[in-house]
MIMAR-873034 format. One record per residue: y, x, z of N, C-alpha, C in turn; residue number from 1; residue in one letter. Coordinates in steps of 0.05 Angstrom, whole numbers. Atoms other than C-alpha are relative to their C-alpha. Example, Ala and Ser with C-alpha at 12.3 -4.5 7.8 and 13.67 -1.06 7.14 Angstrom:
// MIMAR-873034
<n.v = -24	n.u = 18	n.w = 0	ca.v = -90	ca.u = 246	ca.w = 156	c.v = 24	c.u = 18	c.w = 0	k = 1	r = A>
<n.v = -24	n.u = -16	n.w = -1	ca.v = -21	ca.u = 273	ca.w = 143	c.v = 22	c.u = -15	c.w = 14	k = 2	r = S>
//
This chain:
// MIMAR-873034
<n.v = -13	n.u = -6	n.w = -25	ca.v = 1423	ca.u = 2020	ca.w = 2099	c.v = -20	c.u = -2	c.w = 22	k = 1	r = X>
<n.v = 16	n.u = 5	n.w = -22	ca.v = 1379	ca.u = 2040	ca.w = 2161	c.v = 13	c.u = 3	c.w = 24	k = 2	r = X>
<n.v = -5	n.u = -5	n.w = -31	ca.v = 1425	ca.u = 2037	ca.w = 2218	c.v = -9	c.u = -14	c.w = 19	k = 3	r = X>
<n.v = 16	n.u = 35	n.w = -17	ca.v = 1398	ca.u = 1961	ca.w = 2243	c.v = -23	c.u = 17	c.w = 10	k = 4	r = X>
<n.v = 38	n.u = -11	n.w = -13	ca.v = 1325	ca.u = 2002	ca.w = 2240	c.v = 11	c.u = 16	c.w = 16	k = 5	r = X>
<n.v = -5	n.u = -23	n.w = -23	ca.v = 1354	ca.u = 2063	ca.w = 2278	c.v = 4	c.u = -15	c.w = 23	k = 6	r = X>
<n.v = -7	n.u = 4	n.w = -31	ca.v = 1388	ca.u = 2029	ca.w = 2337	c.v = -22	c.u = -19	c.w = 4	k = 7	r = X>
<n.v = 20	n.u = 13	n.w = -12	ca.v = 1325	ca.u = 1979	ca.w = 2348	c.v = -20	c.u = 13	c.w = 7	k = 8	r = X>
<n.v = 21	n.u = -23	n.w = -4	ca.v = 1284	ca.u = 2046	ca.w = 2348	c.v = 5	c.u = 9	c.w = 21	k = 9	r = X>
<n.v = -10	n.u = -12	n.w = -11	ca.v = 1324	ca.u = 2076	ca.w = 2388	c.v = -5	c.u = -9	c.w = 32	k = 10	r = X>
<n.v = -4	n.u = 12	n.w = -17	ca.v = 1334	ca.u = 2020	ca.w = 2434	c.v = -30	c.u = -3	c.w = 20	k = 11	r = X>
<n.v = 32	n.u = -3	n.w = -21	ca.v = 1257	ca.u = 2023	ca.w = 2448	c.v = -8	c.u = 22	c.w = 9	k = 12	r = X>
<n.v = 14	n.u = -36	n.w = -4	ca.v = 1247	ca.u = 2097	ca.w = 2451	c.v = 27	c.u = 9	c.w = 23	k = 13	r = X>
<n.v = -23	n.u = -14	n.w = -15	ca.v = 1316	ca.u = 2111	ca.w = 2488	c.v = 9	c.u = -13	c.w = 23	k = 14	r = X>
<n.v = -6	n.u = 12	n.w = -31	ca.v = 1321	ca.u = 2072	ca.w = 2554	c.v = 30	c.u = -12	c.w = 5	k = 15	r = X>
<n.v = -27	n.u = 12	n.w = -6	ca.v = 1390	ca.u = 2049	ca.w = 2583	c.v = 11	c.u = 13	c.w = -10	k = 16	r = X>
<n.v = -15	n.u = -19	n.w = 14	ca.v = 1431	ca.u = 2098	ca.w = 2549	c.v = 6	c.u = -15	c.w = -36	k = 17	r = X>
<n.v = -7	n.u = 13	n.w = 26	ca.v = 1412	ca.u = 2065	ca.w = 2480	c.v = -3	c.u = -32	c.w = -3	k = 18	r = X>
<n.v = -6	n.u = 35	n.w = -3	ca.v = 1406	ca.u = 1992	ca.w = 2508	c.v = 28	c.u = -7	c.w = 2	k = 19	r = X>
<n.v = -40	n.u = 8	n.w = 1	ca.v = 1487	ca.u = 1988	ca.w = 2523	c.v = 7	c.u = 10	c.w = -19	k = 20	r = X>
<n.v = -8	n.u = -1	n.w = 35	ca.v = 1495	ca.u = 2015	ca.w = 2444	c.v = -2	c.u = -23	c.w = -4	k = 21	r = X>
<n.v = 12	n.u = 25	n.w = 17	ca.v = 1452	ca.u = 1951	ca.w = 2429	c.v = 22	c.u = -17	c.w = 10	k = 22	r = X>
<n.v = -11	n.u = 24	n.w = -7	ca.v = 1487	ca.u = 1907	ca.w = 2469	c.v = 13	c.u = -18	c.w = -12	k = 23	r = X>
<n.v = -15	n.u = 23	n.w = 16	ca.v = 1532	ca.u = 1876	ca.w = 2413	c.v = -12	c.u = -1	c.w = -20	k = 24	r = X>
<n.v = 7	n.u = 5	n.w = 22	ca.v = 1482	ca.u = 1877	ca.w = 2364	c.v = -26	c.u = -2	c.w = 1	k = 25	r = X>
<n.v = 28	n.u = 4	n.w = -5	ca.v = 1413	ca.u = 1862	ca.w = 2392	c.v = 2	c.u = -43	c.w = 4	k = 26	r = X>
<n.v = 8	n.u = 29	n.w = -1	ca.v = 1391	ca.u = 1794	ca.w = 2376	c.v = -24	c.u = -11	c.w = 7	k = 27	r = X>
<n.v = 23	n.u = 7	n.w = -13	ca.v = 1332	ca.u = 1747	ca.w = 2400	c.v = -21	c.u = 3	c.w = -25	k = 28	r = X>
<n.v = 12	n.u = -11	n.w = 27	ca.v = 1274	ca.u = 1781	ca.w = 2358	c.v = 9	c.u = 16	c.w = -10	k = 29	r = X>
<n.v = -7	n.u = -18	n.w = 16	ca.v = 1300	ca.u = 1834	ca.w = 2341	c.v = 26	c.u = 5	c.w = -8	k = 30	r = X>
<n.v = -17	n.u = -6	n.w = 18	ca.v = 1346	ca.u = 1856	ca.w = 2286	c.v = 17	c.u = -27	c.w = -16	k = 31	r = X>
<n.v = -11	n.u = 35	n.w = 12	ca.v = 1408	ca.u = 1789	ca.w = 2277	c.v = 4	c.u = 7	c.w = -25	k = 32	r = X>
<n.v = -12	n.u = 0	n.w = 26	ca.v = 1423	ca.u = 1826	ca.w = 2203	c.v = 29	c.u = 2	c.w = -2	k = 33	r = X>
<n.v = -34	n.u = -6	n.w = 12	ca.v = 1503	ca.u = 1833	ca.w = 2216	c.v = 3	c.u = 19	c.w = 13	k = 34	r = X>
<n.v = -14	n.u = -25	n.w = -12	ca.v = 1540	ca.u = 1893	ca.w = 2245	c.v = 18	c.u = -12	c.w = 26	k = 35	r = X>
<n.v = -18	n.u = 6	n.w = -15	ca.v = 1601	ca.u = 1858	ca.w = 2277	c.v = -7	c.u = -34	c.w = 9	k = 36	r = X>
<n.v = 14	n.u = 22	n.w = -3	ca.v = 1588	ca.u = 1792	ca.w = 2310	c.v = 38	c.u = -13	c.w = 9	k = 37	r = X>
<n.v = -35	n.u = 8	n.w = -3	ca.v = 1659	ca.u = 1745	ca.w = 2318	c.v = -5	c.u = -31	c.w = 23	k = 38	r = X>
<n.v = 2	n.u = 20	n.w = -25	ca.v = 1656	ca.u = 1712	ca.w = 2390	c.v = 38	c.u = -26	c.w = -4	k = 39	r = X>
<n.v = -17	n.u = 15	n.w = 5	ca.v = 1719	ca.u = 1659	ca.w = 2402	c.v = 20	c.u = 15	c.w = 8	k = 40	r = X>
<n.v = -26	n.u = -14	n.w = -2	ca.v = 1776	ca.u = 1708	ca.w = 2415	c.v = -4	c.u = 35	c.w = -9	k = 41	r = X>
<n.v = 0	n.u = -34	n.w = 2	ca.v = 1744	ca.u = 1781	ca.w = 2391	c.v = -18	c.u = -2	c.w = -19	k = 42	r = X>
<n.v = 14	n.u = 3	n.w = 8	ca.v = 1712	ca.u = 1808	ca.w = 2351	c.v = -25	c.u = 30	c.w = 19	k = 43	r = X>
<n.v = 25	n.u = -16	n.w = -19	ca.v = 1634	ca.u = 1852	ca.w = 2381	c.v = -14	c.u = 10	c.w = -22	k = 44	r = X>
<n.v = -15	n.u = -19	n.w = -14	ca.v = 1634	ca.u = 1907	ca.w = 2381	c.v = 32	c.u = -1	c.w = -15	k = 45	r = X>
<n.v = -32	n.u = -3	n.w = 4	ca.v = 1710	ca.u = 1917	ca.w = 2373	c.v = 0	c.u = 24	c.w = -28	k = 46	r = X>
<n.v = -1	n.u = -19	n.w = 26	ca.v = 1700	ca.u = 1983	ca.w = 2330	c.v = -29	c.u = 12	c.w = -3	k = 47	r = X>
<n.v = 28	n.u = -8	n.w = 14	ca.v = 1637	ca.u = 2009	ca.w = 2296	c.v = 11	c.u = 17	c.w = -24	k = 48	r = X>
<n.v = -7	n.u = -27	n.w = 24	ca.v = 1636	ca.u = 2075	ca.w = 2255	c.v = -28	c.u = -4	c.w = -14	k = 49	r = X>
<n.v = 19	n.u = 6	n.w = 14	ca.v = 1592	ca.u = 2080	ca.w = 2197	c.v = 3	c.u = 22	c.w = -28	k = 50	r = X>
<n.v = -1	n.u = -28	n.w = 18	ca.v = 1578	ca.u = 2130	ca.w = 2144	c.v = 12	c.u = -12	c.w = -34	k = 51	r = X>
<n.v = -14	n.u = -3	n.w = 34	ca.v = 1614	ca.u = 2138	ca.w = 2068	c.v = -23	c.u = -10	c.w = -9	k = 52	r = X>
<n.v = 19	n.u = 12	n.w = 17	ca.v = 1576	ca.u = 2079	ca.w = 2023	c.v = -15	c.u = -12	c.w = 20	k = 53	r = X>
<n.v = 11	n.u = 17	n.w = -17	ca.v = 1550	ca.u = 2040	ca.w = 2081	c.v = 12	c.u = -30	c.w = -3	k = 54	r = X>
<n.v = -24	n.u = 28	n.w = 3	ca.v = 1568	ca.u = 1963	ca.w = 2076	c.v = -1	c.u = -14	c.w = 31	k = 55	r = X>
<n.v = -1	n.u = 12	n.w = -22	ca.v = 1582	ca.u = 1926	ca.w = 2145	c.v = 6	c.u = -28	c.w = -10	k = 56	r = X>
<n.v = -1	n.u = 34	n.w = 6	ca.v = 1571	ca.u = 1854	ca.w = 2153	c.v = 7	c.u = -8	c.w = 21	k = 57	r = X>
<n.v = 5	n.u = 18	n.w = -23	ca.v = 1597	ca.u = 1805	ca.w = 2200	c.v = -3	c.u = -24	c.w = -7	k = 58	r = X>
<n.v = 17	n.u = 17	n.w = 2	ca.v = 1573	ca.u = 1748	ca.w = 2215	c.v = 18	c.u = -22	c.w = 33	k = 59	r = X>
<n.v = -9	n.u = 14	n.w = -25	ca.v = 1618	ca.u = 1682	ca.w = 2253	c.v = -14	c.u = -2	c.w = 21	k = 60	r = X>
<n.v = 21	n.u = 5	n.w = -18	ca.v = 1574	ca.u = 1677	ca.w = 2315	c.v = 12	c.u = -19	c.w = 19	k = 61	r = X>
<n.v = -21	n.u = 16	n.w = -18	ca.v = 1627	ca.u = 1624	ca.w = 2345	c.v = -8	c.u = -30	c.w = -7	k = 62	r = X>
<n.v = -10	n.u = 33	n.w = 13	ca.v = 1645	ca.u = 1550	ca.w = 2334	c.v = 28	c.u = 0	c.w = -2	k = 63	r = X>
<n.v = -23	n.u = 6	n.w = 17	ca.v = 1712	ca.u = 1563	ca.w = 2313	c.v = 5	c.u = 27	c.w = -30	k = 64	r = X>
<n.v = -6	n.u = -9	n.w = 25	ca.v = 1737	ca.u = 1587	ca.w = 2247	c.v = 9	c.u = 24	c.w = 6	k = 65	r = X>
<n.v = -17	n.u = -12	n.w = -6	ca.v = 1757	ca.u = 1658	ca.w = 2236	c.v = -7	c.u = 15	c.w = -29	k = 66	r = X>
<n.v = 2	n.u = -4	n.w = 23	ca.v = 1769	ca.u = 1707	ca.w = 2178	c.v = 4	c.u = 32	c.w = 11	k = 67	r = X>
<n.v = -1	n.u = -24	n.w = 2	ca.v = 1764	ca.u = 1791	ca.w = 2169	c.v = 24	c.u = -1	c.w = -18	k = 68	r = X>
<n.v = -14	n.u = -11	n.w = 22	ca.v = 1825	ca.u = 1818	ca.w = 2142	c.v = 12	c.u = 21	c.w = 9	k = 69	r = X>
<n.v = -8	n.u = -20	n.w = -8	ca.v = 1844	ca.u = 1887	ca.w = 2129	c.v = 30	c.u = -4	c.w = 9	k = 70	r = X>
<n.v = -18	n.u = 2	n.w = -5	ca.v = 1910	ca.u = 1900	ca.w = 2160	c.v = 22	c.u = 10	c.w = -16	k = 71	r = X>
<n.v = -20	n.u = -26	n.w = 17	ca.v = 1977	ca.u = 1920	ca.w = 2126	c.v = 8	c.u = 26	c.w = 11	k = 72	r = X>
<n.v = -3	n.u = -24	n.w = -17	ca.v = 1981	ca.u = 1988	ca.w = 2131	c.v = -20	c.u = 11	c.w = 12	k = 73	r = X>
<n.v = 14	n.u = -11	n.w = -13	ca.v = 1923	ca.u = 2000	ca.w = 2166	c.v = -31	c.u = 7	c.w = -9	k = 74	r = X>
<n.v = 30	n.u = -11	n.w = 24	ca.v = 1867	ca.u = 2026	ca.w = 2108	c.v = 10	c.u = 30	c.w = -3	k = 75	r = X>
<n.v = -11	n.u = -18	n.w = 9	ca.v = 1873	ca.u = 2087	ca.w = 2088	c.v = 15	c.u = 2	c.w = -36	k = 76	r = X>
<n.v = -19	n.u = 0	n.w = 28	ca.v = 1918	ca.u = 2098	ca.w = 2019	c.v = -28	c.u = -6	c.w = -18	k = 77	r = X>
<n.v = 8	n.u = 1	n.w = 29	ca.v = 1862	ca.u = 2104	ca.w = 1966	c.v = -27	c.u = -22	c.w = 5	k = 78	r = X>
<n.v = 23	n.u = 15	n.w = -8	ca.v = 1811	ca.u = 2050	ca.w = 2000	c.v = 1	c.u = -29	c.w = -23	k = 79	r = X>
<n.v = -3	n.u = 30	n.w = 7	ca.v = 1801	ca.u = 1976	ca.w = 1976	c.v = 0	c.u = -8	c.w = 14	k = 80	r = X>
<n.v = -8	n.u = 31	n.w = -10	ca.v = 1833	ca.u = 1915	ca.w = 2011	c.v = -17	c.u = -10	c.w = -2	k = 81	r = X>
<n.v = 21	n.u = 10	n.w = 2	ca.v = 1782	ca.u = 1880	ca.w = 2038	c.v = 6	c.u = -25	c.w = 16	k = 82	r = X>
<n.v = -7	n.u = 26	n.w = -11	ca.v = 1788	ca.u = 1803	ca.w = 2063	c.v = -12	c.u = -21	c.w = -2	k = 83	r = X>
<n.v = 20	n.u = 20	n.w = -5	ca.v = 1743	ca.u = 1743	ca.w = 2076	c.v = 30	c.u = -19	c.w = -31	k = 84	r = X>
<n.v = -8	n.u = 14	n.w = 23	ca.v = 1761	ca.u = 1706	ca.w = 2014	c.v = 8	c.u = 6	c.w = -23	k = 85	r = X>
<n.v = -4	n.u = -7	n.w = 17	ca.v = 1772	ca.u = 1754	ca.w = 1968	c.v = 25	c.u = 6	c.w = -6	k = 86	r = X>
<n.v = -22	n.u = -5	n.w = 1	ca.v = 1837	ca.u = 1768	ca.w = 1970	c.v = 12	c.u = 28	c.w = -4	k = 87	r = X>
<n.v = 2	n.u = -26	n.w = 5	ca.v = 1876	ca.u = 1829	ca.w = 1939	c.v = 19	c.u = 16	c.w = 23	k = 88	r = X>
<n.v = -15	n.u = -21	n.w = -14	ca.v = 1926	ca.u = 1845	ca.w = 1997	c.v = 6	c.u = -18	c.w = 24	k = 89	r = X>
<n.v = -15	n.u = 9	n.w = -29	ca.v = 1955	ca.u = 1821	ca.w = 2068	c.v = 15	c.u = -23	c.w = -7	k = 90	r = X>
<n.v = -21	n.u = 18	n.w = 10	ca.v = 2009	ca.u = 1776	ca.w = 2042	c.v = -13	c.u = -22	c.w = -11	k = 91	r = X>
<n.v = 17	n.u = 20	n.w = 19	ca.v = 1961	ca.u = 1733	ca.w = 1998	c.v = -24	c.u = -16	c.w = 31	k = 92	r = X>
<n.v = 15	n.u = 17	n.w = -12	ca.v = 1909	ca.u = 1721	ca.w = 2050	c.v = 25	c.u = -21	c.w = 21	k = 93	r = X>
<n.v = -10	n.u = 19	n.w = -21	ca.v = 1961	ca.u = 1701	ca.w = 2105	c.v = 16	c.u = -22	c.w = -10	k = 94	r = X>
<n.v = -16	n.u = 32	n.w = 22	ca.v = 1998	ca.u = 1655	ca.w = 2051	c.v = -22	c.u = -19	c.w = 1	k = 95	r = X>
<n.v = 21	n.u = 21	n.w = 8	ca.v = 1927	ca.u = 1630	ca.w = 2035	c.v = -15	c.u = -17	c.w = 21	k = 96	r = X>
<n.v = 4	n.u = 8	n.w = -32	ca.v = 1910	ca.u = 1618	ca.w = 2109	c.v = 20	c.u = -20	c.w = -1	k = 97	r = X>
<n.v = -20	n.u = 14	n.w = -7	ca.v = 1973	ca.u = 1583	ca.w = 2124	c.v = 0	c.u = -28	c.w = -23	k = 98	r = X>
<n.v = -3	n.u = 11	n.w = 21	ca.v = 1968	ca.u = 1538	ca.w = 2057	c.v = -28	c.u = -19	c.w = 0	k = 99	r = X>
<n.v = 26	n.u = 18	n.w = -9	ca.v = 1895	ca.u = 1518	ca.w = 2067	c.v = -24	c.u = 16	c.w = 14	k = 100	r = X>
<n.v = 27	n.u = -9	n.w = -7	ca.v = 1852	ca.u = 1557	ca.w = 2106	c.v = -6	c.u = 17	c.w = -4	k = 101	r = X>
<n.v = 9	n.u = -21	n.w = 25	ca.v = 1837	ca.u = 1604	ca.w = 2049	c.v = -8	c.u = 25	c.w = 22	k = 102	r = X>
<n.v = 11	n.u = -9	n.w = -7	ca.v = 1786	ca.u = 1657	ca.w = 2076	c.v = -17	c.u = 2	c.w = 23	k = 103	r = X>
<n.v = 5	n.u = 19	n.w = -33	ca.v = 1764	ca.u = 1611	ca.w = 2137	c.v = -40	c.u = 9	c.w = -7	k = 104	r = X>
<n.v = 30	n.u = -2	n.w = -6	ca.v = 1689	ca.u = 1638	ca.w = 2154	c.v = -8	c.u = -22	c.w = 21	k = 105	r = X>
<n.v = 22	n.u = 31	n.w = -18	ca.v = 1650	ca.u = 1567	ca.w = 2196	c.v = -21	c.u = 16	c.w = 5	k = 106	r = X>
<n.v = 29	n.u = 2	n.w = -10	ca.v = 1595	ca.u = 1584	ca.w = 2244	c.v = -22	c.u = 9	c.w = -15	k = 107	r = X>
<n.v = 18	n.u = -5	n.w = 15	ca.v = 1542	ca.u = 1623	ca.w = 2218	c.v = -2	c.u = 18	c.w = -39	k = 108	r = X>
<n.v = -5	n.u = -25	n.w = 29	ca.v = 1580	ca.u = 1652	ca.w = 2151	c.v = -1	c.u = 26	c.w = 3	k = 109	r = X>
<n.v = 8	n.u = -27	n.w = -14	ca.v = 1573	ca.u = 1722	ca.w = 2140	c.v = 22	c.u = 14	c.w = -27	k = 110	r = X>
<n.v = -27	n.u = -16	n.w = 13	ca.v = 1635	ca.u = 1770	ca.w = 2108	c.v = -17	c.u = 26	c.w = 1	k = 111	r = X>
<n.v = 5	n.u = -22	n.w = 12	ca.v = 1615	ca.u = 1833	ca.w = 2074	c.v = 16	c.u = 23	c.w = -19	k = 112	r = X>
<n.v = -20	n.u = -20	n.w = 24	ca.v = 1650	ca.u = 1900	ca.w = 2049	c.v = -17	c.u = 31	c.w = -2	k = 113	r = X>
<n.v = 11	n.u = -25	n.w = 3	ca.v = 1622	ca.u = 1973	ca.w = 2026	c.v = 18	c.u = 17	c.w = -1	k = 114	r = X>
<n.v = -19	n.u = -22	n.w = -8	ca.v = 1667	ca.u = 2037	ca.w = 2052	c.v = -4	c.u = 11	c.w = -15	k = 115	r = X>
<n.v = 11	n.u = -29	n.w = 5	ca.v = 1665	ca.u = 2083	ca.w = 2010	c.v = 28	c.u = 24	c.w = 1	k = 116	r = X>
<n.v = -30	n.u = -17	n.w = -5	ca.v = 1734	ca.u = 2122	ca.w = 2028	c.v = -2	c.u = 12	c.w = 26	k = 117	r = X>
<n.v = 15	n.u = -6	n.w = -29	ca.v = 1720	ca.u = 2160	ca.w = 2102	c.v = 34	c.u = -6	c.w = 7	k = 118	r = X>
<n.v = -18	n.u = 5	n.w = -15	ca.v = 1779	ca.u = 2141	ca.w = 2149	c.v = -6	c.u = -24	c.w = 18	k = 119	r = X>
<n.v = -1	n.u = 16	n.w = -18	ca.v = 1801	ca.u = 2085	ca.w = 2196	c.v = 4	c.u = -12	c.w = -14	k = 120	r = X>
<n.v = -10	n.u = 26	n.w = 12	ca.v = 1804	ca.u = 2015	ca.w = 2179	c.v = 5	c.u = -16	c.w = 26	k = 121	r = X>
<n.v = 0	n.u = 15	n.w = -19	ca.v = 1838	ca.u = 1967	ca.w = 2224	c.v = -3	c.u = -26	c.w = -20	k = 122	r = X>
<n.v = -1	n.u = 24	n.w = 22	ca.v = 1826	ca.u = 1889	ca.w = 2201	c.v = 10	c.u = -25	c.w = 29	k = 123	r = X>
<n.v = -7	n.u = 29	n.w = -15	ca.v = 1848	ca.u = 1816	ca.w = 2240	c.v = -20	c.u = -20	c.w = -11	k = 124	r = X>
<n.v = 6	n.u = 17	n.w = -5	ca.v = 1828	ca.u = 1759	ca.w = 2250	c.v = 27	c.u = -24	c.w = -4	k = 125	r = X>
<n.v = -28	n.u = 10	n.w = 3	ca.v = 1892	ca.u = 1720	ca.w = 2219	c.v = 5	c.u = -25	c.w = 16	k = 126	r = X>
<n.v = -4	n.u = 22	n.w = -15	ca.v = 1881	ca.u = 1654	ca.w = 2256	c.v = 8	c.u = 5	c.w = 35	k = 127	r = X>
<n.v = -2	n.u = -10	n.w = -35	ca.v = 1872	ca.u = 1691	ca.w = 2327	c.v = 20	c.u = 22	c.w = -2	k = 128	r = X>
<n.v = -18	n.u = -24	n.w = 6	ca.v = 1922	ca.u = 1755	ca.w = 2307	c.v = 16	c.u = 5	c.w = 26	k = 129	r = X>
<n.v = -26	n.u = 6	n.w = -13	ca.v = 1972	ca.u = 1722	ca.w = 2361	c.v = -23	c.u = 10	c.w = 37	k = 130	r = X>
<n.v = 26	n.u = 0	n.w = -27	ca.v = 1905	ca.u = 1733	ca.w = 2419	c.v = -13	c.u = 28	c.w = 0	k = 131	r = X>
<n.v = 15	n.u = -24	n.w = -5	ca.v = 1889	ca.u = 1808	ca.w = 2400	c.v = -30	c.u = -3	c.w = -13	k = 132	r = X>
<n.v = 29	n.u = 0	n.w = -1	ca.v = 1829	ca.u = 1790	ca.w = 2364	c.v = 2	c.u = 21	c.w = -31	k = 133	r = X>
<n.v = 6	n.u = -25	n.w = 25	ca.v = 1831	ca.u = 1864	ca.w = 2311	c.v = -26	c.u = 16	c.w = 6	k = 134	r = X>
<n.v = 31	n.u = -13	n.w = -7	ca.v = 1767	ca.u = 1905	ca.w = 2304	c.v = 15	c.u = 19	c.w = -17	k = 135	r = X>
<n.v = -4	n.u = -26	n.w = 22	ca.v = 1770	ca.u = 1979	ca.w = 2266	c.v = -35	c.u = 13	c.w = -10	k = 136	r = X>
<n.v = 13	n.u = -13	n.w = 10	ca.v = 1720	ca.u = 2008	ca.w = 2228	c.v = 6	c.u = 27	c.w = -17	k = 137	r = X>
<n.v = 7	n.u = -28	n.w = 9	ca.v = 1706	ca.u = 2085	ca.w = 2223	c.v = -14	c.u = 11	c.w = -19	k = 138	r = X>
<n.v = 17	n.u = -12	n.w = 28	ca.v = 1683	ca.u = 2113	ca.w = 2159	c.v = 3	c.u = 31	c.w = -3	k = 139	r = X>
<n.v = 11	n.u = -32	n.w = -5	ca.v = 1654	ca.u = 2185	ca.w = 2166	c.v = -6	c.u = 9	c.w = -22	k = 140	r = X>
<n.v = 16	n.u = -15	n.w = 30	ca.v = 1634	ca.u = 2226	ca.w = 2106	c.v = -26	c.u = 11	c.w = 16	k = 141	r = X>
//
């Protein structure tokens, strides 16, 4: 995956225009290695599109706990359920949340999935859900 290299290229060769792209994903030194970064009520950037067979990473960047989970309903039909803990559907993580935690990313963990289906994905944040904290990811062919 070279999008990290593109937009740091970019960001040097393309002036203000491609410095407010970086903005949620320029770290000190460079390239931080995740896509989505999870402040204490959102997640940054909110939505990020990305091409068919690309994997996106986020990465807690907070001090409180939070978890990726796709939404019900909101994958497209023939995708894979994707959810910080492994989980195969909506119902299971938020049981597993509520029960112990189950899919709880701490400061510094990093949640990982690979698109390969092109549509919208919306996902939560099950702990913050009640605060608006959803992100979507765009999958392009």
């Amino acid at each position: 995956m070279y999008r990290r290299r593109f937009l740091r290229e970019a960001g040097a060769v393309g002036g203000a225009a491609a410095t407010v792209g970086l903005a949620g994903c320029a770290g000190v030194g460079g390239e931080p290695g995740f896509d989505v970064g999870m402040l204490a009520s959102a997640y940054e950037p909110r939505q990020i599109t990305v091409s068919v067979g690309d994997t996106v990473v986020w990465e807690n960047t907070s001090a409180r706990a939070h978890t990726v989970t796709a939404t019900e309903g909101g994958i497209p039909d023939e995708a894979e359920f994707f959810a910080s803990g492994g989980f195969d559907d909506y119902e299971t993580a938020l049981s597993m949340w509520q029960s112990d935690f189950g899919g709880r990313l701490e400061n510094g963990d990093r949640f990982e999935h690979t698109f390969s289906v092109p549509g919208a994905y919306e996902y939560v944040c099950i702990p913050h859900r009640e605060g608006g904290m959803f992100g979507t990811v765009v999958v392009e062919e």
